[in-house]
N, C-alpha and C positions, 0 to 999 in steps of 0.2 A: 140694815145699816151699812152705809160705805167706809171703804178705808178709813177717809179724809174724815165721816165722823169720830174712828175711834181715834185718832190723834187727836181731836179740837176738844174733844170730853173730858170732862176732870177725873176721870176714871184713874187710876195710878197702875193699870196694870190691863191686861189685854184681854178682859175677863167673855168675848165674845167670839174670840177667835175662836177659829176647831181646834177638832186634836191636832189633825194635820198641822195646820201651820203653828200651833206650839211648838210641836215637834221640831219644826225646822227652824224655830227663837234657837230651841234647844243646840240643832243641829250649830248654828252659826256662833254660839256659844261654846263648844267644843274645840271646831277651828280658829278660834281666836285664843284657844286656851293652848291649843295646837302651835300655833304661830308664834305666843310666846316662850314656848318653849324650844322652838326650833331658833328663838333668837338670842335663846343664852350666850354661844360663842362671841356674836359681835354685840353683845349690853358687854362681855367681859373684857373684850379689845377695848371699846369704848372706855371701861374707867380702868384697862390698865394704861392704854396709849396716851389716853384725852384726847384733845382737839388739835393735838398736832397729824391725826388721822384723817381726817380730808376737813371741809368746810361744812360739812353738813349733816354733823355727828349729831347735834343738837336735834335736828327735825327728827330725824332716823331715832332715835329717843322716846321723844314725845308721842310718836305713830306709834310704838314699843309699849309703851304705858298708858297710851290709850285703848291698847288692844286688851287689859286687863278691866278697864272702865267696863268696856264694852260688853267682853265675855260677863262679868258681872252683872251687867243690866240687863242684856240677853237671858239669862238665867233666871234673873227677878219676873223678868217680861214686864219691863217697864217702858213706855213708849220715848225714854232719851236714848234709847238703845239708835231704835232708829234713826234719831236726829244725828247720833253717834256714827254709827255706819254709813247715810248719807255725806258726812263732812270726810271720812277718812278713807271712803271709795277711790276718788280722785289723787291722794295722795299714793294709796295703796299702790294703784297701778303708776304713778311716776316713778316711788322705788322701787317697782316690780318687791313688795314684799305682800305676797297672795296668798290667804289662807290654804288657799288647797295646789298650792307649791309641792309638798311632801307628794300629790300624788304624781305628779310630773315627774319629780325624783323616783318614786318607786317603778312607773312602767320605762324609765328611762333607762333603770339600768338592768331591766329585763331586756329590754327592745333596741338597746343601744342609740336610743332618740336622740339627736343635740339638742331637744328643746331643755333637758335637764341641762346642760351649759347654761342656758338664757335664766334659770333661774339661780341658779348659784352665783 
């Protein structure tokens, strides 16, 4: 059975996949649970500043709160996960807000990298 089968199957969960690619639901489930966490600071500028902090606090938000959708349906291994992660890919990379940011930060300031500048 292909991919593009187990999305179109009424199936509610991804009960054909390996372990392998569980694993790695699993995995993307972590960094988004990751992500959230590493966005407490600016969810708490947000509702102490409000919207007089730039224009586009609102979206920056929603990409914040979808990442907890996500982690969640990832963990179910429910197939909106994906539909989830498809929509919020693109977004992801315009705010540079990337699950796996934290590892940029960690070899950055072993290595002295400016690519952790690009993410902060």
């Amino acid at each position: 059975m292909k991919a593009c089968e187990v999305l179109d199957s009424d199936k509610e969960d991804f009960s054909i996949l390996t372990a392998r690619q569980k694993y790695a639901l699993t995995i993307f489930a972590l960094l988004d649970a990751v992500s959230i966490l590493r966005a407490y600071p600016e969810i708490s500028s947000i509702f102490e500043y409000g919207p007089e902090l730039h224009g586009l606090w609102l979206i920056r938000l929603i990409i914040i709160a979808s990442f907890a959708f996500s982690a969640v349906f990832f963990m179910l291994r429910r197939k909106e996960a994906l539909v989830l992660y498809y929509i919020q890919f693109p977004l992801r990379l315009l705010f540079m807000m990337l699950s796996f940011g934290f590892i940029i930060e960690l070899f950055g300031g072993v290595f002295g990298s400016p690519a952790c500048d690009y993410v902060n």
